[in-house]
PDB file of N, CA, C and O in Angstrom:
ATOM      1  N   UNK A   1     -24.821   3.595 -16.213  1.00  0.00           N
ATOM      2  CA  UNK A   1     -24.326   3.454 -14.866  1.00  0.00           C
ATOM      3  C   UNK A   1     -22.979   2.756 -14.839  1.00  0.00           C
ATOM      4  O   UNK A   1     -22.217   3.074 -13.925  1.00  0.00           O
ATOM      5  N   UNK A   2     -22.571   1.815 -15.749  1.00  0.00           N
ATOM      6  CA  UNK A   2     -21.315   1.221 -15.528  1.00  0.00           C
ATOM      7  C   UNK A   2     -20.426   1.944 -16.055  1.00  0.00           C
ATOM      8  O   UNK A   2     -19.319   1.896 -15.519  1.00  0.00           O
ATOM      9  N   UNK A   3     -20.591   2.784 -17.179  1.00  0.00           N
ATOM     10  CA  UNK A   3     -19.696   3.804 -17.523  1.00  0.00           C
ATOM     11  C   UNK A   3     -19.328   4.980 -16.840  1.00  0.00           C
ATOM     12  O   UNK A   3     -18.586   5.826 -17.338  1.00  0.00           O
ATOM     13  N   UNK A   4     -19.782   5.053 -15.810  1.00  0.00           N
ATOM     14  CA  UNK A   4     -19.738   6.087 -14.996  1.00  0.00           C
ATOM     15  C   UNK A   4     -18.625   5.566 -13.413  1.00  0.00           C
ATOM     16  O   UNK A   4     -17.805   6.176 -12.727  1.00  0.00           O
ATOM     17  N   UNK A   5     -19.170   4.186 -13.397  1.00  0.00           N
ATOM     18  CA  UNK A   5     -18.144   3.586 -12.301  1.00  0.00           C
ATOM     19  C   UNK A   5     -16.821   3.267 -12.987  1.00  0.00           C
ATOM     20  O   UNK A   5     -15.762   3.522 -12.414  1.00  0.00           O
ATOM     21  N   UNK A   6     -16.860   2.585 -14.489  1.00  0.00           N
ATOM     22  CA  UNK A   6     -15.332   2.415 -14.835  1.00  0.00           C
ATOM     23  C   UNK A   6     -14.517   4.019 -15.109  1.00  0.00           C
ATOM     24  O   UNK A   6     -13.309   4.208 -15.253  1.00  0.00           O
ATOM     25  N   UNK A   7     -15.334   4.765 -15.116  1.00  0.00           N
ATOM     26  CA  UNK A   7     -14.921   6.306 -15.471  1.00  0.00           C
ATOM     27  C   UNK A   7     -13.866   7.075 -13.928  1.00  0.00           C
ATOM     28  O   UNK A   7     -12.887   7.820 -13.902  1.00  0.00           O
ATOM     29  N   UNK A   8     -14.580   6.509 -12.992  1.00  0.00           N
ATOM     30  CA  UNK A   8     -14.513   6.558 -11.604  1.00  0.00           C
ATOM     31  C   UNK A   8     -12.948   5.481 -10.730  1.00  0.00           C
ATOM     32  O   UNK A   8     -12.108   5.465  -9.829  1.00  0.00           O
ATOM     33  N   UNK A   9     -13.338   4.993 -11.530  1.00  0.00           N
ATOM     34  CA  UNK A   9     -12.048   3.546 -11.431  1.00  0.00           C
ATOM     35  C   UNK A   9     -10.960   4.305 -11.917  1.00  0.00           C
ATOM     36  O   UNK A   9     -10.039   4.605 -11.158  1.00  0.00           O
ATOM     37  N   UNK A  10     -10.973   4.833 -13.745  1.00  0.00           N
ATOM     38  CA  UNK A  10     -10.229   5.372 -14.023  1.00  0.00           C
ATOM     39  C   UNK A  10      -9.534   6.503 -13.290  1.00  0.00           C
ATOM     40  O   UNK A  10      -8.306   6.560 -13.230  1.00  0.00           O
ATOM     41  N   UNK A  11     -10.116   7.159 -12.883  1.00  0.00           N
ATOM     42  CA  UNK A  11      -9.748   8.298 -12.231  1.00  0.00           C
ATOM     43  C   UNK A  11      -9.417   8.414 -10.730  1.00  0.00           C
ATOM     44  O   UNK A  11      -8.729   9.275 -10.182  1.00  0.00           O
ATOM     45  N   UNK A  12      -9.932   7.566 -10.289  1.00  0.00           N
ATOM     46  CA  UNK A  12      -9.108   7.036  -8.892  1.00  0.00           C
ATOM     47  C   UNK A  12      -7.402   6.545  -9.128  1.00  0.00           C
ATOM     48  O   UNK A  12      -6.434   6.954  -8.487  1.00  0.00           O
ATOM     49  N   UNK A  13      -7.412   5.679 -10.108  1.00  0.00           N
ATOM     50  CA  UNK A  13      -6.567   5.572 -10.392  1.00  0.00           C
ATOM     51  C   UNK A  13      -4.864   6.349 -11.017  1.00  0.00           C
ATOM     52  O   UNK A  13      -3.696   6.057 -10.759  1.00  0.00           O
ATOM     53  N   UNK A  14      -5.340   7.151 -11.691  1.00  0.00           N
ATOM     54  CA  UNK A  14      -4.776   8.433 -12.518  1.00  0.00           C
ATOM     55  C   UNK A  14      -4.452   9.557 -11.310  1.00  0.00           C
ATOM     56  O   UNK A  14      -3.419  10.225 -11.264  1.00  0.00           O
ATOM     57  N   UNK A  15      -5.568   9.624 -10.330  1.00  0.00           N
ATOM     58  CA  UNK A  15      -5.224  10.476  -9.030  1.00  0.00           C
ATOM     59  C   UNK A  15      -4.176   9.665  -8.374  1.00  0.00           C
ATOM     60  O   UNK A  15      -3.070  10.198  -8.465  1.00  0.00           O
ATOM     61  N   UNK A  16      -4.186   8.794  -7.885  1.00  0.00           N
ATOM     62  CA  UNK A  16      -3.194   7.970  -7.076  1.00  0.00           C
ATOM     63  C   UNK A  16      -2.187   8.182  -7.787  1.00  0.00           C
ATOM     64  O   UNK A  16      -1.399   9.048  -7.408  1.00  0.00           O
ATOM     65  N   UNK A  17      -1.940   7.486  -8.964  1.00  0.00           N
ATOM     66  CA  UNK A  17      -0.586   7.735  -9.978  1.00  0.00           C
ATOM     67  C   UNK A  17       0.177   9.035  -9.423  1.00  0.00           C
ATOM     68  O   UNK A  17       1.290   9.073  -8.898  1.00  0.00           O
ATOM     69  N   UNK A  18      -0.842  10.244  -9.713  1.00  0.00           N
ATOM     70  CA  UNK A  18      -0.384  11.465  -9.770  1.00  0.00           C
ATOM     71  C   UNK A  18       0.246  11.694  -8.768  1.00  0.00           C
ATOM     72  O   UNK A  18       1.401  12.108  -8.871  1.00  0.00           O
ATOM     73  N   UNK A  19      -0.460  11.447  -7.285  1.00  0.00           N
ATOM     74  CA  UNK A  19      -0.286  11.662  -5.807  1.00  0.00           C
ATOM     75  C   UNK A  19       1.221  11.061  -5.173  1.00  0.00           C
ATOM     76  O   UNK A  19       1.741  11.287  -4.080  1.00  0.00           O
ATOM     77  N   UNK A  20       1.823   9.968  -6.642  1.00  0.00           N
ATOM     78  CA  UNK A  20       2.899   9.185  -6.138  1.00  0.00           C
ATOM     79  C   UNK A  20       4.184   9.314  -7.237  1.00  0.00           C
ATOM     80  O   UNK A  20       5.219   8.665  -7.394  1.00  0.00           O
ATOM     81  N   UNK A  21       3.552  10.553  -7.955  1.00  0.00           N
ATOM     82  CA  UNK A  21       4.776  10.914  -8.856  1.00  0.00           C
ATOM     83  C   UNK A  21       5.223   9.913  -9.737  1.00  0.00           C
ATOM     84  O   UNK A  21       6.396   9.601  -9.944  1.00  0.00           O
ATOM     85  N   UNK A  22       3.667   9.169 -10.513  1.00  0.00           N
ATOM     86  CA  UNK A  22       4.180   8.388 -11.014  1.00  0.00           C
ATOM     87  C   UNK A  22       3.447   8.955 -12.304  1.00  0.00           C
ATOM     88  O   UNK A  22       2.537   9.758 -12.096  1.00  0.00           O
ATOM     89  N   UNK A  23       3.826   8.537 -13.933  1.00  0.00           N
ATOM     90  CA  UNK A  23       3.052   9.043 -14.635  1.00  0.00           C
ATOM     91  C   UNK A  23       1.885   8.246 -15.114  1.00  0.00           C
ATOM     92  O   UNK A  23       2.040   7.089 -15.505  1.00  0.00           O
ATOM     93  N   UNK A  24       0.687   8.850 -15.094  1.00  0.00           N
ATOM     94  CA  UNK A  24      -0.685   8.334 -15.527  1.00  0.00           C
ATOM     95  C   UNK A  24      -0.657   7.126 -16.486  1.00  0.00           C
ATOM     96  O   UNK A  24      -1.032   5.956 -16.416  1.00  0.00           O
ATOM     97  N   UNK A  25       0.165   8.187 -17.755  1.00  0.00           N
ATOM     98  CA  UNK A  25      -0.123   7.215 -18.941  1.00  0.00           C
ATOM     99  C   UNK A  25       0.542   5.987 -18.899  1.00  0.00           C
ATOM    100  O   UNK A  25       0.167   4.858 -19.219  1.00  0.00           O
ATOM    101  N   UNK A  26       1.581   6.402 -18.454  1.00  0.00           N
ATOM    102  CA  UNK A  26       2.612   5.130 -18.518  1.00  0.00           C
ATOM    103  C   UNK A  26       2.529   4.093 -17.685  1.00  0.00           C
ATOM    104  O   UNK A  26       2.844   2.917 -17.870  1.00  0.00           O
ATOM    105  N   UNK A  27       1.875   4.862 -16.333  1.00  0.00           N
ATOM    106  CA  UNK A  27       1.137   3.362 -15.264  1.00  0.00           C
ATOM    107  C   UNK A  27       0.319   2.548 -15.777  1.00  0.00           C
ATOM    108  O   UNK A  27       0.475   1.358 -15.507  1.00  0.00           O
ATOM    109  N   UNK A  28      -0.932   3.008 -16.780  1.00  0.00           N
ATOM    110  CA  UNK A  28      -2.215   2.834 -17.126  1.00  0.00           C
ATOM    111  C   UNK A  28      -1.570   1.848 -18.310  1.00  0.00           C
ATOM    112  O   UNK A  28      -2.217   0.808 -18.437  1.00  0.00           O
ATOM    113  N   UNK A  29      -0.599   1.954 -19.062  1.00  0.00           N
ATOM    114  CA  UNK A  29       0.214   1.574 -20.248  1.00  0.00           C
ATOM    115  C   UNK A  29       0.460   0.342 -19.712  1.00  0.00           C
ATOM    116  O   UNK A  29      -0.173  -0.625 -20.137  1.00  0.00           O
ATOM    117  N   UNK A  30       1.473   0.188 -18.640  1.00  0.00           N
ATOM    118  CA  UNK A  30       1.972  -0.856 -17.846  1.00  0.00           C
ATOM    119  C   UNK A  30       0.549  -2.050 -17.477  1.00  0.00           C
ATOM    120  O   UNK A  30       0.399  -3.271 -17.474  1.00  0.00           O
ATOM    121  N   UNK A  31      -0.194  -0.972 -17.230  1.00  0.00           N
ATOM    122  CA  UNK A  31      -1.153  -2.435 -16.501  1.00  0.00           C
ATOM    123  C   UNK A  31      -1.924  -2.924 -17.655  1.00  0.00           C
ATOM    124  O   UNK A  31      -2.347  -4.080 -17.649  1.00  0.00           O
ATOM    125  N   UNK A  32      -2.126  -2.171 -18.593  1.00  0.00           N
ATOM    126  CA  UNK A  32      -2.847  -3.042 -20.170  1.00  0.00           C
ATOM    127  C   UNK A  32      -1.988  -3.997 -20.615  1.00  0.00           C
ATOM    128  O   UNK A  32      -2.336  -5.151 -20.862  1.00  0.00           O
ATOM    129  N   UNK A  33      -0.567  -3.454 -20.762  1.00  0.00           N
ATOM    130  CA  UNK A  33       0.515  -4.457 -21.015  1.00  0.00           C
ATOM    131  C   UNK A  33       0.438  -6.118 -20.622  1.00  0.00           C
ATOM    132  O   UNK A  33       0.419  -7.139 -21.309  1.00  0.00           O
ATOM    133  N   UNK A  34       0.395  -5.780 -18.772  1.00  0.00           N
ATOM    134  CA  UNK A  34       0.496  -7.522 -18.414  1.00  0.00           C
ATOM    135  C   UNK A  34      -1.127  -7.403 -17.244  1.00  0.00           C
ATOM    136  O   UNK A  34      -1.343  -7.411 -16.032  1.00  0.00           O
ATOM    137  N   UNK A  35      -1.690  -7.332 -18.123  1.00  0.00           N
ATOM    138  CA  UNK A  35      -2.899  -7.618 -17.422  1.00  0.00           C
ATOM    139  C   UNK A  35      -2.767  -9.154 -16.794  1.00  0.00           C
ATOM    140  O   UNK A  35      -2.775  -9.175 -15.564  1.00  0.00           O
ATOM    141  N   UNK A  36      -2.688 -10.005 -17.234  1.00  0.00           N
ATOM    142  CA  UNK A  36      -2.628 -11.184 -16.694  1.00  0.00           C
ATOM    143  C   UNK A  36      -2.114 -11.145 -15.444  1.00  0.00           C
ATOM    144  O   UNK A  36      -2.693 -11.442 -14.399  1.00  0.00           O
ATOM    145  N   UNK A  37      -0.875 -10.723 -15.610  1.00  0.00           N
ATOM    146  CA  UNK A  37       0.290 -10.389 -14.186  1.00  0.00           C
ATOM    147  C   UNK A  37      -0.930  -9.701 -12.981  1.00  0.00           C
ATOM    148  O   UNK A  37      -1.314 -10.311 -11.983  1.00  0.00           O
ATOM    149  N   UNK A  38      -1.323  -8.484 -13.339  1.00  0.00           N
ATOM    150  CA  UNK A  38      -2.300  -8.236 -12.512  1.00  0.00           C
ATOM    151  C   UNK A  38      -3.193  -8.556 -12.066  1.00  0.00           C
ATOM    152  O   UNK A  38      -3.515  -8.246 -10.919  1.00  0.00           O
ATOM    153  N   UNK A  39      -3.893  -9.302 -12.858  1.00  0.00           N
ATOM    154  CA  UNK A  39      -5.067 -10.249 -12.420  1.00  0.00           C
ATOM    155  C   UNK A  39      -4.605 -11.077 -11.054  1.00  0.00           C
ATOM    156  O   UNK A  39      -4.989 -10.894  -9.899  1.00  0.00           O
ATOM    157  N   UNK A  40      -3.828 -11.869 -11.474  1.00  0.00           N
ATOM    158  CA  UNK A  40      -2.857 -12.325 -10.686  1.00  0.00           C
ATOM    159  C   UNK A  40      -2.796 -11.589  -9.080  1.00  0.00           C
ATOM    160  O   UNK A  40      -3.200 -12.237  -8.115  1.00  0.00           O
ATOM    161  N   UNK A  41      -2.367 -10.477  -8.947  1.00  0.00           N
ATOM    162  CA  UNK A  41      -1.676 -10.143  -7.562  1.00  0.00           C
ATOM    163  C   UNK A  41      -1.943  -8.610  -7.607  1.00  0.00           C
ATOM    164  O   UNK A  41      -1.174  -7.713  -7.262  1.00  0.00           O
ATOM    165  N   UNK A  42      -3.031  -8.524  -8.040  1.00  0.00           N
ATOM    166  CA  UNK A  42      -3.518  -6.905  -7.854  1.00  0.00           C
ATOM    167  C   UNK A  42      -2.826  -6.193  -7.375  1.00  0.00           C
ATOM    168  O   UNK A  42      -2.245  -5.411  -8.127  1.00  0.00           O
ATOM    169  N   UNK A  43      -2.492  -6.102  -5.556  1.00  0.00           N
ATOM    170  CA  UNK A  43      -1.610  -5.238  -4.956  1.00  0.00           C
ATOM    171  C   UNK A  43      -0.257  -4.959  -5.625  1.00  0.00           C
ATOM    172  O   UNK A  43       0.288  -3.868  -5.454  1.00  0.00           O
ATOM    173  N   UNK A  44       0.242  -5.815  -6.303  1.00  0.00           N
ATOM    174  CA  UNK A  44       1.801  -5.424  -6.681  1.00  0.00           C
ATOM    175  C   UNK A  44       1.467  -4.697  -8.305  1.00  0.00           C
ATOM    176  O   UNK A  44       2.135  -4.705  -9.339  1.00  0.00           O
ATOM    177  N   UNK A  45       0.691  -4.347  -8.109  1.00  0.00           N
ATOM    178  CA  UNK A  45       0.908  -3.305  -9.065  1.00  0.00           C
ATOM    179  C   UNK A  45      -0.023  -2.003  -8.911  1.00  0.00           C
ATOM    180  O   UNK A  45      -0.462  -1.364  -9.868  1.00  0.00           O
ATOM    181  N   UNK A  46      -0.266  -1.696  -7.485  1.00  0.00           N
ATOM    182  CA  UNK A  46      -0.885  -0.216  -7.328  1.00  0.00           C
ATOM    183  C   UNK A  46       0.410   0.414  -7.820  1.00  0.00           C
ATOM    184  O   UNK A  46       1.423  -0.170  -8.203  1.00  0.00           O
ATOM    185  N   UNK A  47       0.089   2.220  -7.703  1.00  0.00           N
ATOM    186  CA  UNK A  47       0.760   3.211  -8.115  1.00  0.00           C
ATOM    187  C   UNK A  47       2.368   3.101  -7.640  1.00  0.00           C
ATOM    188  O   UNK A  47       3.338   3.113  -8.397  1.00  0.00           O
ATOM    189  N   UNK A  48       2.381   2.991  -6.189  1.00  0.00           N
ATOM    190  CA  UNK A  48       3.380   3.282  -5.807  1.00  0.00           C
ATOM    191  C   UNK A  48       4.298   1.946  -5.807  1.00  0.00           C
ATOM    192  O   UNK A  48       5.440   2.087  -5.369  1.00  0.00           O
ATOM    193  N   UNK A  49       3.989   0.934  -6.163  1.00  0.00           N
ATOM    194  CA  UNK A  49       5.015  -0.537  -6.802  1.00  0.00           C
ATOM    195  C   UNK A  49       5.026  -1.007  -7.152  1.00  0.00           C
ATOM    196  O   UNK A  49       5.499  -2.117  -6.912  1.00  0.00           O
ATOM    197  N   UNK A  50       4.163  -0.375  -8.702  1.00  0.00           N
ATOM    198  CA  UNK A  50       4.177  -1.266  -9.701  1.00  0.00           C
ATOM    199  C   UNK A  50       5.541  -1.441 -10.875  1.00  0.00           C
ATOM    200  O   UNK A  50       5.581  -2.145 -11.884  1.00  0.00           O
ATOM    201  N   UNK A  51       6.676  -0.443 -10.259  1.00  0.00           N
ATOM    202  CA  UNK A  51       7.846  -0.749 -10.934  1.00  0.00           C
ATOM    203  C   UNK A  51       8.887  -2.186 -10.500  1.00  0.00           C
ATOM    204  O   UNK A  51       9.696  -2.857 -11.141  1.00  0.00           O
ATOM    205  N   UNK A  52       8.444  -2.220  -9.267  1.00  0.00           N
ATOM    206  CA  UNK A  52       8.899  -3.627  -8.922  1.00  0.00           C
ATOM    207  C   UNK A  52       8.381  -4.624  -9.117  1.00  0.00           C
ATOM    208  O   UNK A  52       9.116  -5.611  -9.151  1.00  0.00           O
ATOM    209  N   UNK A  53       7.265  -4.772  -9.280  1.00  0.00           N
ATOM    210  CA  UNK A  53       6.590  -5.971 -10.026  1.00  0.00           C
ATOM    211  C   UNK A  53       7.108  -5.910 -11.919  1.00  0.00           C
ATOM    212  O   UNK A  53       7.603  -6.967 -12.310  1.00  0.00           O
ATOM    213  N   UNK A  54       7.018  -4.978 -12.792  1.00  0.00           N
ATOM    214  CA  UNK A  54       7.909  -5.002 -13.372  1.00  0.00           C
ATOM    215  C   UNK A  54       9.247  -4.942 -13.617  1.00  0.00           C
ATOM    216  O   UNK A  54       9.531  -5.100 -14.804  1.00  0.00           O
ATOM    217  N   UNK A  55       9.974  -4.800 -13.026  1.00  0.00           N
ATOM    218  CA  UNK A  55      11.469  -5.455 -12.630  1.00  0.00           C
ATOM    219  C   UNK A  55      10.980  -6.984 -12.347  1.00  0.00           C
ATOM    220  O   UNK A  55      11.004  -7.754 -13.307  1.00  0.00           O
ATOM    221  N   UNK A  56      10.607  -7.391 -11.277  1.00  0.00           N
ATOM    222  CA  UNK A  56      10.301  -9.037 -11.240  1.00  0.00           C
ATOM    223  C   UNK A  56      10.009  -9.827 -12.120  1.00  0.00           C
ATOM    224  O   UNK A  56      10.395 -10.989 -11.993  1.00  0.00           O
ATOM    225  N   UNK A  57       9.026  -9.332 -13.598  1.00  0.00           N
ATOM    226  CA  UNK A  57       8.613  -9.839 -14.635  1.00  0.00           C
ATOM    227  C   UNK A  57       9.794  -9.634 -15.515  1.00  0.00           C
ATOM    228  O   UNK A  57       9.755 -10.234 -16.589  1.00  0.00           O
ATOM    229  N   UNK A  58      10.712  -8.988 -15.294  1.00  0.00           N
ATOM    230  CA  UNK A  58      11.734  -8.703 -16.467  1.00  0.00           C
ATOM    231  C   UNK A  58      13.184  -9.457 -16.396  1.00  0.00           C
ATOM    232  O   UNK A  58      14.089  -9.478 -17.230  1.00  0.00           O
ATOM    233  N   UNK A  59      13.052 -10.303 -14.619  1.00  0.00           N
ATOM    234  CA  UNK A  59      14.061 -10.766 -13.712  1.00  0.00           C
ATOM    235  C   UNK A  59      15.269  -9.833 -13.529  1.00  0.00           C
ATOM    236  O   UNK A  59      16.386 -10.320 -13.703  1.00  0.00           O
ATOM    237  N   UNK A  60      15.136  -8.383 -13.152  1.00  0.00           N
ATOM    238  CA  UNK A  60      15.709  -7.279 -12.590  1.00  0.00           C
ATOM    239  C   UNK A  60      15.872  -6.662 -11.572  1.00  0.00           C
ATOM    240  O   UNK A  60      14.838  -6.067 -11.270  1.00  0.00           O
ATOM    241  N   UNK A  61      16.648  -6.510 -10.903  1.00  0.00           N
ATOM    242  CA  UNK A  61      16.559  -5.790  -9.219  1.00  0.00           C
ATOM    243  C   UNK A  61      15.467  -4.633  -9.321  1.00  0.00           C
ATOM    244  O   UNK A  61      15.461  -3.580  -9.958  1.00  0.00           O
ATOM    245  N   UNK A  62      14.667  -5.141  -8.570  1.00  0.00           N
ATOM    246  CA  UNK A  62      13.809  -4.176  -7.845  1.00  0.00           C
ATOM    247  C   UNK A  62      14.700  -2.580  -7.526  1.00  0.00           C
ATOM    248  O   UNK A  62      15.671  -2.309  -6.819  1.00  0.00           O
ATOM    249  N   UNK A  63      13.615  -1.573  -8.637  1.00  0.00           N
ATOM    250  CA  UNK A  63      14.338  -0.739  -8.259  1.00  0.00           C
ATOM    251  C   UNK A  63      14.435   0.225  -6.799  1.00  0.00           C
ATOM    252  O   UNK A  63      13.975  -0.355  -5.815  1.00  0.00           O
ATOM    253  N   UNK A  64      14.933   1.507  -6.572  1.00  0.00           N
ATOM    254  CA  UNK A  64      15.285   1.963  -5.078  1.00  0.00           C
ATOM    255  C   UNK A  64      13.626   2.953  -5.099  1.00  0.00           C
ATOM    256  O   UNK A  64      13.282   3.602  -4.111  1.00  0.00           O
TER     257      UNK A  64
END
């Protein structure tokens, strides 16, 4: 049963990515990267802005 909800997580996730023209792997890449960061402030790193939260971690203008 829990493999079936993190399976579900996954793929909610990977859909959203997709839905925002962002790429899967490389979102999914990003959030293993600074998990901590995420733990942290969940929202700033859904699909659609999690490049500005990395810009912020890198001390870089938020990109457009």
């Amino acid at each position: 049963m829990n493999g079936a909800k993190v399976g579900d997580l996954f793929m909610s996730l990977i859909h959203t990515a997709e839905l925002h023209h962002v790429v899967s792997f490389d979102y999914l890449v990003a959030l293993q990267r600074h998990a901590a960061a995420v733990a942290l402030d969940p929202p700033a790193w859904m699909p659609w802005n999690y490049t500005t939260a990395l810009a912020r971690l890198a001390g870089e203008p938020a990109p457009d």
